[in-house]
N, CA, C and O atoms as a GROMACS GRO file, in nm:
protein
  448
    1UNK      N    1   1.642  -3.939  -4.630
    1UNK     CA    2   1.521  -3.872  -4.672
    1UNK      C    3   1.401  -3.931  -4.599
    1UNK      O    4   1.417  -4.044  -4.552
    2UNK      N    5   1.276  -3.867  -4.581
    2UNK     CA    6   1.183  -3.904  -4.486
    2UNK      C    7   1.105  -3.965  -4.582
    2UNK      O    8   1.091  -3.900  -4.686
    3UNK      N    9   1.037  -4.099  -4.575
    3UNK     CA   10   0.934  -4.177  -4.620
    3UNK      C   11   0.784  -4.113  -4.590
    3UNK      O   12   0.735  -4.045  -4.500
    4UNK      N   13   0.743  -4.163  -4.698
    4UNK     CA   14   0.586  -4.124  -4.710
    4UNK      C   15   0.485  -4.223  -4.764
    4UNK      O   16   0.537  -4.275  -4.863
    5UNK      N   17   0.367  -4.272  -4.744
    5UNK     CA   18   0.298  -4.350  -4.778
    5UNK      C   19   0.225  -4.293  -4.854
    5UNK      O   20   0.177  -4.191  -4.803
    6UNK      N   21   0.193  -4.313  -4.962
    6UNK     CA   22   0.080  -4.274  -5.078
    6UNK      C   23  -0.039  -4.386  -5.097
    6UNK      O   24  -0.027  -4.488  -5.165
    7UNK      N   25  -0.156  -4.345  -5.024
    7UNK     CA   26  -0.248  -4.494  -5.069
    7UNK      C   27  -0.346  -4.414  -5.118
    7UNK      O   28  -0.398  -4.310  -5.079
    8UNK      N   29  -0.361  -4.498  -5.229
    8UNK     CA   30  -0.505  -4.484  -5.352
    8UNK      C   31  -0.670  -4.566  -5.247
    8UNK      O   32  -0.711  -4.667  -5.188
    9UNK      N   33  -0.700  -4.448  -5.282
    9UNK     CA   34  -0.841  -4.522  -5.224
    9UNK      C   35  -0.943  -4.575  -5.357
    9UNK      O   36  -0.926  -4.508  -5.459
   10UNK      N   37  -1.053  -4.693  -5.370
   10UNK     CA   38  -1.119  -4.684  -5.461
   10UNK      C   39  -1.305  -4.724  -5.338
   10UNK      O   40  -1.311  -4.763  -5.222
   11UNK      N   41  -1.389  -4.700  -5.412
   11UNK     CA   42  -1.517  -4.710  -5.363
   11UNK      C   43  -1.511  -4.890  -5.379
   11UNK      O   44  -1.438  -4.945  -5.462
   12UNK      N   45  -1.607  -4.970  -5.276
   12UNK     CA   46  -1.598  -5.115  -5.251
   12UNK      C   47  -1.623  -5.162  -5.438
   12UNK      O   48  -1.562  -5.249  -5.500
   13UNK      N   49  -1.718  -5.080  -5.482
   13UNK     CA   50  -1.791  -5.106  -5.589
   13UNK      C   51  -1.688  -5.134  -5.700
   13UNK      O   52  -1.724  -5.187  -5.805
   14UNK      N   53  -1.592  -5.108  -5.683
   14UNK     CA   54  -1.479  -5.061  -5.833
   14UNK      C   55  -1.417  -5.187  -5.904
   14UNK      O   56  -1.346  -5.279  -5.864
   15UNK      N   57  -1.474  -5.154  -6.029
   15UNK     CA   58  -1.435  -5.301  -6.135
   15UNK      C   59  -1.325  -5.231  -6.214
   15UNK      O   60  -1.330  -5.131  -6.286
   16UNK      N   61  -1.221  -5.314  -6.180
   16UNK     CA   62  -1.108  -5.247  -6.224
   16UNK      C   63  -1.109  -5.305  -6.426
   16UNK      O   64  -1.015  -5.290  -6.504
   17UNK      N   65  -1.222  -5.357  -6.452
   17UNK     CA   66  -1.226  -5.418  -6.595
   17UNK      C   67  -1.256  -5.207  -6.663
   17UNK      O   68  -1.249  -5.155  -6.774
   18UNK      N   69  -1.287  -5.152  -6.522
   18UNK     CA   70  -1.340  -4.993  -6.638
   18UNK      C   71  -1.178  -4.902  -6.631
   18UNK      O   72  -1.178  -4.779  -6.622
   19UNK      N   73  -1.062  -4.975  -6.636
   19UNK     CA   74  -0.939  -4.918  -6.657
   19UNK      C   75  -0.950  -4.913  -6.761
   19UNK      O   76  -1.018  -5.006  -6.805
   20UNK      N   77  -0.893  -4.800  -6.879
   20UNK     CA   78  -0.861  -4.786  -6.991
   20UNK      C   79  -0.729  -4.811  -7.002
   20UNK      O   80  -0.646  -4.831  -6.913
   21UNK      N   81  -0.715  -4.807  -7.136
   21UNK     CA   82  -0.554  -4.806  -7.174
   21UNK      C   83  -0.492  -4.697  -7.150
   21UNK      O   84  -0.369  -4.697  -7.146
   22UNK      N   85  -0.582  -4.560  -7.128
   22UNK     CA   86  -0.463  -4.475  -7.103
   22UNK      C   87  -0.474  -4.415  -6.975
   22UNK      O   88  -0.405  -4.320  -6.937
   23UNK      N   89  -0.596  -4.493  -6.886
   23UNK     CA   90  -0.550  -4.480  -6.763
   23UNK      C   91  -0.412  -4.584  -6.730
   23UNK      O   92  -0.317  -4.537  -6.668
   24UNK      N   93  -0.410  -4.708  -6.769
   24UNK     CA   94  -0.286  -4.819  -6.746
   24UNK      C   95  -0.144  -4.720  -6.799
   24UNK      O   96  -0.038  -4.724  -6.737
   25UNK      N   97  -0.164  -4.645  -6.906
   25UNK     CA   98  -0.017  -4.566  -6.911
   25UNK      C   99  -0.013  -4.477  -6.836
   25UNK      O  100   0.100  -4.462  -6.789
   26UNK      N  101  -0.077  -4.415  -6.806
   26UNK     CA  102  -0.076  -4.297  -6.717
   26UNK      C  103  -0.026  -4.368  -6.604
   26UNK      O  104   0.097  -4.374  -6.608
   27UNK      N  105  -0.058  -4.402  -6.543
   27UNK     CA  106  -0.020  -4.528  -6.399
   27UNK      C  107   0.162  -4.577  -6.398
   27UNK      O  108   0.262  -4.576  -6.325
   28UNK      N  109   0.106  -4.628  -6.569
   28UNK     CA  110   0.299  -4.693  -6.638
   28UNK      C  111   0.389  -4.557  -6.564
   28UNK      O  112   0.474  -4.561  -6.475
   29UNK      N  113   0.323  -4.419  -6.652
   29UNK     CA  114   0.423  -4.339  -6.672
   29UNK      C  115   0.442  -4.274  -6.514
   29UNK      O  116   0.545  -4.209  -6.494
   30UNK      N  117   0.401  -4.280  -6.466
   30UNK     CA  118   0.362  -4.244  -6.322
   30UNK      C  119   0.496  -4.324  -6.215
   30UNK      O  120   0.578  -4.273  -6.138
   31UNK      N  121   0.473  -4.453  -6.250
   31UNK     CA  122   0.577  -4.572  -6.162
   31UNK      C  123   0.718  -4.530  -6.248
   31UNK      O  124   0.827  -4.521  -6.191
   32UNK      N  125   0.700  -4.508  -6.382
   32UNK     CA  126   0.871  -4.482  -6.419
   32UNK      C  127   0.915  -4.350  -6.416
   32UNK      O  128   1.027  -4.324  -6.459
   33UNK      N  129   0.836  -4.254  -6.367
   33UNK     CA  130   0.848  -4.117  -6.346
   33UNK      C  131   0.921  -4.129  -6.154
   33UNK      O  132   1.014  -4.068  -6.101
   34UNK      N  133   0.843  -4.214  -6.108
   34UNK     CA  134   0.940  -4.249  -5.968
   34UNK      C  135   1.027  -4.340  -5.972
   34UNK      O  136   1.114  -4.339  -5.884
   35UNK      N  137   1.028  -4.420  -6.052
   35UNK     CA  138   1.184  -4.464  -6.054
   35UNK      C  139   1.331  -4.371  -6.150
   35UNK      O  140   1.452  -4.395  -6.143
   36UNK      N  141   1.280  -4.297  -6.209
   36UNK     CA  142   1.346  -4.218  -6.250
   36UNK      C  143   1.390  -4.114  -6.160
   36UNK      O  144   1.490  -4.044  -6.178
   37UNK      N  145   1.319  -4.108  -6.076
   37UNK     CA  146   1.342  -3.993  -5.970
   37UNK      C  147   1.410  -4.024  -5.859
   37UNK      O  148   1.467  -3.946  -5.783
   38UNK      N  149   1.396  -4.235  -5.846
   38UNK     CA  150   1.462  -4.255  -5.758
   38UNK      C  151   1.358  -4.190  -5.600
   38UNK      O  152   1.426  -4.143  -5.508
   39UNK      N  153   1.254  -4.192  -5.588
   39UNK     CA  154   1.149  -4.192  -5.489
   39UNK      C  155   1.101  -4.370  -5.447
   39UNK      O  156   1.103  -4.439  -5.346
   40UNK      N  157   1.067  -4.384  -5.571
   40UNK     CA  158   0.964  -4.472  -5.539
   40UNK      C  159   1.059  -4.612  -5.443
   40UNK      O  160   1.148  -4.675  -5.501
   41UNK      N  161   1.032  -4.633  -5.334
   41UNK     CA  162   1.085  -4.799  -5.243
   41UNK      C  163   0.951  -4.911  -5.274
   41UNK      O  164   0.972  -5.030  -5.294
   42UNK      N  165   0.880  -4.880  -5.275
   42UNK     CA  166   0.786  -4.954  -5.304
   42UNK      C  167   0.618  -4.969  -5.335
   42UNK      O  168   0.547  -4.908  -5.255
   43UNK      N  169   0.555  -5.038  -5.433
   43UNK     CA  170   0.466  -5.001  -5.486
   43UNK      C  171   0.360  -5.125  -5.508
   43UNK      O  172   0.400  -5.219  -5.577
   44UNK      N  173   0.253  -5.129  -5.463
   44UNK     CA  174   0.192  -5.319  -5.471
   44UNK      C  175   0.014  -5.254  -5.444
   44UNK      O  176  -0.033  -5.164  -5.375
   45UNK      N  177  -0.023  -5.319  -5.508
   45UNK     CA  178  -0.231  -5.330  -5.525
   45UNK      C  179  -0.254  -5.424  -5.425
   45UNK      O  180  -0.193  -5.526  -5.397
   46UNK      N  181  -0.340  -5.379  -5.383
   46UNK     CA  182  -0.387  -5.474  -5.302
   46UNK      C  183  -0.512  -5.597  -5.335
   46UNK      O  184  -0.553  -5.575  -5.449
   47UNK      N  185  -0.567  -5.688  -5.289
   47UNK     CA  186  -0.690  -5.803  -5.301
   47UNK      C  187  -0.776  -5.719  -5.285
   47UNK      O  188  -0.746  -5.607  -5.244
   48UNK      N  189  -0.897  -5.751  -5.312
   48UNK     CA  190  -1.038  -5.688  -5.361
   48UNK      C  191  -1.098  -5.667  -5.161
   48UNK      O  192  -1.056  -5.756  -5.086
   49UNK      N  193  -1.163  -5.587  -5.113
   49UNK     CA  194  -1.184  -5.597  -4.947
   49UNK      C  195  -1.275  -5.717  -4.951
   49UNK      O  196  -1.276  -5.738  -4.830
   50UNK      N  197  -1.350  -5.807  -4.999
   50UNK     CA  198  -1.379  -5.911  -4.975
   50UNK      C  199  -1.306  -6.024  -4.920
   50UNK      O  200  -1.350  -6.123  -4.862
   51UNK      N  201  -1.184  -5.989  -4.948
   51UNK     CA  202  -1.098  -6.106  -4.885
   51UNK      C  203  -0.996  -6.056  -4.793
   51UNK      O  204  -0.875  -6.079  -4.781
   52UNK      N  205  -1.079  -5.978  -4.731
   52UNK     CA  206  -0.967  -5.880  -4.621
   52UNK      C  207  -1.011  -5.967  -4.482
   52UNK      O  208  -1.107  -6.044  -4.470
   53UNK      N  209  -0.942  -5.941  -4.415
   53UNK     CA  210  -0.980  -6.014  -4.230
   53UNK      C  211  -0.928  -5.942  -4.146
   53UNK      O  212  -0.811  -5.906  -4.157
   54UNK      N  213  -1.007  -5.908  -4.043
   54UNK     CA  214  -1.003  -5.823  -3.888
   54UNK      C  215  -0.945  -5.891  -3.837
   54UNK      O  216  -0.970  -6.011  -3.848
   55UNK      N  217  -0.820  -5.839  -3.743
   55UNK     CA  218  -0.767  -5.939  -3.639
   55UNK      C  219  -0.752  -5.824  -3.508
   55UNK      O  220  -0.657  -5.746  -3.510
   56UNK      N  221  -0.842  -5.822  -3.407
   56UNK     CA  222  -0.860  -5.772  -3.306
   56UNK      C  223  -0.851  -5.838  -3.195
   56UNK      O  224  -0.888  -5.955  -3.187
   57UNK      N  225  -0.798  -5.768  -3.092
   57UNK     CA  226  -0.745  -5.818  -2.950
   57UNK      C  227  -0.899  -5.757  -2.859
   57UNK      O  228  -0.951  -5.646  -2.846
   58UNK      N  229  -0.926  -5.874  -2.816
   58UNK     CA  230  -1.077  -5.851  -2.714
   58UNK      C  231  -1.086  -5.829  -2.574
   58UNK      O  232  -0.990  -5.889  -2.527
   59UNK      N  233  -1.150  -5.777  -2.484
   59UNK     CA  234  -1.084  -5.793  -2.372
   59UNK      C  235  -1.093  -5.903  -2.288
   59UNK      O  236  -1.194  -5.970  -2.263
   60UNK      N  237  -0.944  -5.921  -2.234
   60UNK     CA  238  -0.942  -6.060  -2.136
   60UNK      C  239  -0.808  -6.083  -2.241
   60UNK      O  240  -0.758  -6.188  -2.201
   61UNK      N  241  -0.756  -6.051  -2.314
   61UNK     CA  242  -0.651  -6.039  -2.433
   61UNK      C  243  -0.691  -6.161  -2.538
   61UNK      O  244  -0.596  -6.207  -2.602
   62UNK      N  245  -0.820  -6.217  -2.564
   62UNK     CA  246  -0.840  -6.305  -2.665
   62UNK      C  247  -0.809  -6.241  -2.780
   62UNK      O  248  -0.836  -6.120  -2.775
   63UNK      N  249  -0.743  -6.296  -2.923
   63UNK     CA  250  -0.748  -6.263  -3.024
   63UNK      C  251  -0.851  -6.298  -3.118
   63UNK      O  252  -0.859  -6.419  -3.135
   64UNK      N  253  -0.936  -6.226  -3.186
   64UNK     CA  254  -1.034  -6.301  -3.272
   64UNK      C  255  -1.004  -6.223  -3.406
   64UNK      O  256  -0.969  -6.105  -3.407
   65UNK      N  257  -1.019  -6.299  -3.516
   65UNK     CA  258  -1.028  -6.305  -3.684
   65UNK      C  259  -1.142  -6.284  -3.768
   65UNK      O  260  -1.191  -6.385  -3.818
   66UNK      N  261  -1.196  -6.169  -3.796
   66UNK     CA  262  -1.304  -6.189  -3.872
   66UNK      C  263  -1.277  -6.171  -3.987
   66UNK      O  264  -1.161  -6.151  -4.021
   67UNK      N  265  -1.395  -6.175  -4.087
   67UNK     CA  266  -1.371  -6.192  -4.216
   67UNK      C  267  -1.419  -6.008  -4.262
   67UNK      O  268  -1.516  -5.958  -4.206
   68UNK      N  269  -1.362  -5.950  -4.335
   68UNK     CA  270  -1.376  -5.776  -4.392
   68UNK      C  271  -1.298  -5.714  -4.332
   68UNK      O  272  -1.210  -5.765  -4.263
   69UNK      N  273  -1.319  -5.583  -4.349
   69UNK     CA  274  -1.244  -5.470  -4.335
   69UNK      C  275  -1.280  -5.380  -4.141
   69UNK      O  276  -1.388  -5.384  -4.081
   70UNK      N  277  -1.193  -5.335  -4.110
   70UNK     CA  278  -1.179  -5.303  -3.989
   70UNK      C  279  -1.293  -5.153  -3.974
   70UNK      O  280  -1.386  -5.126  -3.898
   71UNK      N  281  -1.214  -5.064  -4.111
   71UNK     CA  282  -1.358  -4.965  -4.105
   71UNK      C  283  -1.434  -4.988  -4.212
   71UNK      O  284  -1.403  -5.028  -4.324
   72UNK      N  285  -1.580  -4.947  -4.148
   72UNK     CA  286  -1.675  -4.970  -4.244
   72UNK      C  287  -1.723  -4.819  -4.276
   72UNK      O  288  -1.792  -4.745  -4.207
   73UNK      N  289  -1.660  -4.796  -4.412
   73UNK     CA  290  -1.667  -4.728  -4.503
   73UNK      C  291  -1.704  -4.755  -4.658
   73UNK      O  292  -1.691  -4.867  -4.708
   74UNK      N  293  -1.746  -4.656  -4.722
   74UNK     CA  294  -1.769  -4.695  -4.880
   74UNK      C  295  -1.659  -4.712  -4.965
   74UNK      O  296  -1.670  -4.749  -5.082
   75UNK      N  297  -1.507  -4.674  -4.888
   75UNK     CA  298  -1.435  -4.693  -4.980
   75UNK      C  299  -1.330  -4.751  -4.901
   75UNK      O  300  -1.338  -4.721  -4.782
   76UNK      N  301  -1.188  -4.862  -4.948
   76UNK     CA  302  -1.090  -4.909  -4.896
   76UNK      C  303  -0.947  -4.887  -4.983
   76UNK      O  304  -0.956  -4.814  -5.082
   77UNK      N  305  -0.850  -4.929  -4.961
   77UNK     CA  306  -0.704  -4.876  -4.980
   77UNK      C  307  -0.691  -4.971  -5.088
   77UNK      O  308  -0.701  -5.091  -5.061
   78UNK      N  309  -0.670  -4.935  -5.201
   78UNK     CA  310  -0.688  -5.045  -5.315
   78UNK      C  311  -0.529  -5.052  -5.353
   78UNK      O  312  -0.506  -5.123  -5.451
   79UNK      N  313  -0.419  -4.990  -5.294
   79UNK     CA  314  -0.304  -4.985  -5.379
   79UNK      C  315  -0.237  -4.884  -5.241
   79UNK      O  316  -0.299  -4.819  -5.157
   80UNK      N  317  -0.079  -4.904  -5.259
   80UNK     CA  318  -0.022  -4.808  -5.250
   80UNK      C  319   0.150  -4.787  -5.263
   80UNK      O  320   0.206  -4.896  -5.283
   81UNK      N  321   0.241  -4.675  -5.255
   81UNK     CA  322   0.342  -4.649  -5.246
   81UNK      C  323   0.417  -4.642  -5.147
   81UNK      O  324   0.388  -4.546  -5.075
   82UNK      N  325   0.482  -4.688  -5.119
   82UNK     CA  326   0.616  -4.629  -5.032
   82UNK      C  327   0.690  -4.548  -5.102
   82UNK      O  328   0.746  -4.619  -5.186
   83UNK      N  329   0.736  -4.389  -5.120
   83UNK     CA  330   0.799  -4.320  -5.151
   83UNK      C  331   0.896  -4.251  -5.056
   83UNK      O  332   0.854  -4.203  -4.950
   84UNK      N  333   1.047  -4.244  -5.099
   84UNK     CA  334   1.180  -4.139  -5.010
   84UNK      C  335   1.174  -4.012  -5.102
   84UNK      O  336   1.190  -3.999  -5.224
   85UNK      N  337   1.142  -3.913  -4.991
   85UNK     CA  338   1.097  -3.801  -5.073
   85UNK      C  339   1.201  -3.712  -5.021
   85UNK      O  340   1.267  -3.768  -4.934
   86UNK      N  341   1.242  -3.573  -5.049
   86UNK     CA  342   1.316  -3.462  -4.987
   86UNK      C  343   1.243  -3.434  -4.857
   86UNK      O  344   1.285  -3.441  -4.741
   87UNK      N  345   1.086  -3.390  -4.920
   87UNK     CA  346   0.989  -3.345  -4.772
   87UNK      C  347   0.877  -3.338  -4.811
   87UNK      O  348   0.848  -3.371  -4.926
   88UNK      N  349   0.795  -3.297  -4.733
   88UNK     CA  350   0.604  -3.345  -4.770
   88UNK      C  351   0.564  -3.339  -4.877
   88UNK      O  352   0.519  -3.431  -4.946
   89UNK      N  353   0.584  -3.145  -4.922
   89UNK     CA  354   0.568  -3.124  -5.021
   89UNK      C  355   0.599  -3.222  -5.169
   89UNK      O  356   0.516  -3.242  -5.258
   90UNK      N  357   0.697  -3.258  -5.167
   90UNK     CA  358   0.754  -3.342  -5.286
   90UNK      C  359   0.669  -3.492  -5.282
   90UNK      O  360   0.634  -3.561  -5.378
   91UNK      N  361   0.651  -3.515  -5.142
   91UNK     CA  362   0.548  -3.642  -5.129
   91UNK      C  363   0.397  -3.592  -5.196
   91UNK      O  364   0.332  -3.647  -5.285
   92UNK      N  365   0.371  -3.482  -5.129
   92UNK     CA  366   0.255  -3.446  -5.214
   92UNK      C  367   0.209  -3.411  -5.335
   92UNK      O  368   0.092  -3.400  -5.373
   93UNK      N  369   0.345  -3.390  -5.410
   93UNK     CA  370   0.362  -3.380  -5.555
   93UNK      C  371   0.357  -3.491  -5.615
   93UNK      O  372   0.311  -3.497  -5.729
   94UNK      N  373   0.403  -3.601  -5.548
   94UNK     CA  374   0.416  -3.711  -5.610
   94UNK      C  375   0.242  -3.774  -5.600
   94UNK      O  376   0.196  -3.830  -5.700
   95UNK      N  377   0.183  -3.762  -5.515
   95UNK     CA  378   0.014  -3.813  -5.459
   95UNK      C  379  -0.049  -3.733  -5.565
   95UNK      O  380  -0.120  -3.792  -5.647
   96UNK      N  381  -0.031  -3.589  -5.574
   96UNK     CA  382  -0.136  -3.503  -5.702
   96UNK      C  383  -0.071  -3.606  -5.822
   96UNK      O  384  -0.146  -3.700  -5.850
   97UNK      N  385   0.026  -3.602  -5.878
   97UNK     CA  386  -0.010  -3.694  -5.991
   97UNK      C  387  -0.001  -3.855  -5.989
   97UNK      O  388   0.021  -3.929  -6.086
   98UNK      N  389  -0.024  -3.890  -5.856
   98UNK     CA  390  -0.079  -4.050  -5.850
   98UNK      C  391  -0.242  -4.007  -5.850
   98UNK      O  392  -0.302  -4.083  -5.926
   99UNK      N  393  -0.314  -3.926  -5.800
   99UNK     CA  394  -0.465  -3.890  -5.818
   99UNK      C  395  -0.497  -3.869  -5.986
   99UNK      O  396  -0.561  -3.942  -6.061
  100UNK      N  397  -0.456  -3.796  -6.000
  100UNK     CA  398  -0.498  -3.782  -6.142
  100UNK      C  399  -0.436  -3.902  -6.242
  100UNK      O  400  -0.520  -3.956  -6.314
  101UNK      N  401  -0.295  -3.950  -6.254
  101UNK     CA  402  -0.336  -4.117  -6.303
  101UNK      C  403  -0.440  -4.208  -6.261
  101UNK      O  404  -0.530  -4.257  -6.330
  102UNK      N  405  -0.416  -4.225  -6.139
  102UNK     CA  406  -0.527  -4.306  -6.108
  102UNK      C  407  -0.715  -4.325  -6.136
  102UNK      O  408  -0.804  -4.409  -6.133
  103UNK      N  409  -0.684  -4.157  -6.165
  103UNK     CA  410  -0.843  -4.110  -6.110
  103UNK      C  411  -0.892  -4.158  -6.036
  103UNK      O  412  -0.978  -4.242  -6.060
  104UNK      N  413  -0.845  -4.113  -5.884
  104UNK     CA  414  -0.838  -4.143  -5.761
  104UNK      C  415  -0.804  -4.029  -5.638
  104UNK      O  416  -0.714  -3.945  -5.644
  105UNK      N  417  -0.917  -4.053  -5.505
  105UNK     CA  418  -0.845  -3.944  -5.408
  105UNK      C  419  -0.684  -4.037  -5.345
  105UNK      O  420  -0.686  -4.158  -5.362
  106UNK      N  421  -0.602  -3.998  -5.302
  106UNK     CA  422  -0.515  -4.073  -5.263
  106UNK      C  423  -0.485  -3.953  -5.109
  106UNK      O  424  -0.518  -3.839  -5.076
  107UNK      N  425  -0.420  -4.045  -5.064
  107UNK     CA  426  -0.371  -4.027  -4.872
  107UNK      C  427  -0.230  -4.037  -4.874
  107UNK      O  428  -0.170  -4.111  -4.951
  108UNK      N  429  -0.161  -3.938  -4.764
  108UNK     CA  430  -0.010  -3.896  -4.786
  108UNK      C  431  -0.014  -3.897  -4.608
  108UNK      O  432  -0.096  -3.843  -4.533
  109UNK      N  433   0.117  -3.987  -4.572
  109UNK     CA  434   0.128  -3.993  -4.451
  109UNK      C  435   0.254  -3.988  -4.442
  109UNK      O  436   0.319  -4.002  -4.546
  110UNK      N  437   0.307  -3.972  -4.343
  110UNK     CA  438   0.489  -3.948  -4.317
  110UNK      C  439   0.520  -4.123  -4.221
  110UNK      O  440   0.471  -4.136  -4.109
  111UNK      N  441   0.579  -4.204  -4.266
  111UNK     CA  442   0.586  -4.286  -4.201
  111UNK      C  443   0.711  -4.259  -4.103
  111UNK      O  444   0.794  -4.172  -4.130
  112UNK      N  445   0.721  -4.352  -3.965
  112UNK     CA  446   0.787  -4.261  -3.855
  112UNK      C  447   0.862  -4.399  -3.826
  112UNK      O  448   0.945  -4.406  -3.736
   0.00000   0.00000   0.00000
């Protein structure tokens, strides 16, 4: 079956203390709704982008390390899935109700 990446985006701003309890089940029921399905390979949150680091190749091939995020945007990848799906569609079924648990836009990619 073809893999798909599901990543939750949140705005830099997001205090995850404004989770409710029934956003946390919704989320619950969400992760045992893919293991029940036998989709989900893998699933992990990520560190807050404050403690993220750039590692870019410069030219002359120096490597340098900075401290943040590579794009500067208002929002970064706060979480995501590895899902084995049948085909997109079913990946994308699975992302509409990771968005609405989450209350979140989320991103669907075909990993290759």
């Amino acid at each position: 079956m073809p893999q798909f990446l599901v990543a939750l985006y949140r705005p830099h701003d997001y205090d995850p203390a404004t989770e409710d309890s029934a956003m946390s089940h919704d989320i619950d029921a969400l992760n045992a709704a893919m293991i029940a399905a036998g989709v989900r390979v893998f699933v992990g949150g990520l560190a807050p982008p404050a403690s993220a680091r750039t590692v870019t190749v410069q030219a002359g091939g120096q490597v340098v390390s900075r401290p943040g995020l590579h794009l500067a945007t208002g929002d970064h990848v706060g979480g995501l899935w590895i899902l084995d799906t049948a085909d997109a569609d079913a990946a994308l079924e699975w992302a509409r109700r990771a968005s609405l648990a989450c209350r979140a836009p989320v991103e669907v990619r075909a990993l290759l």
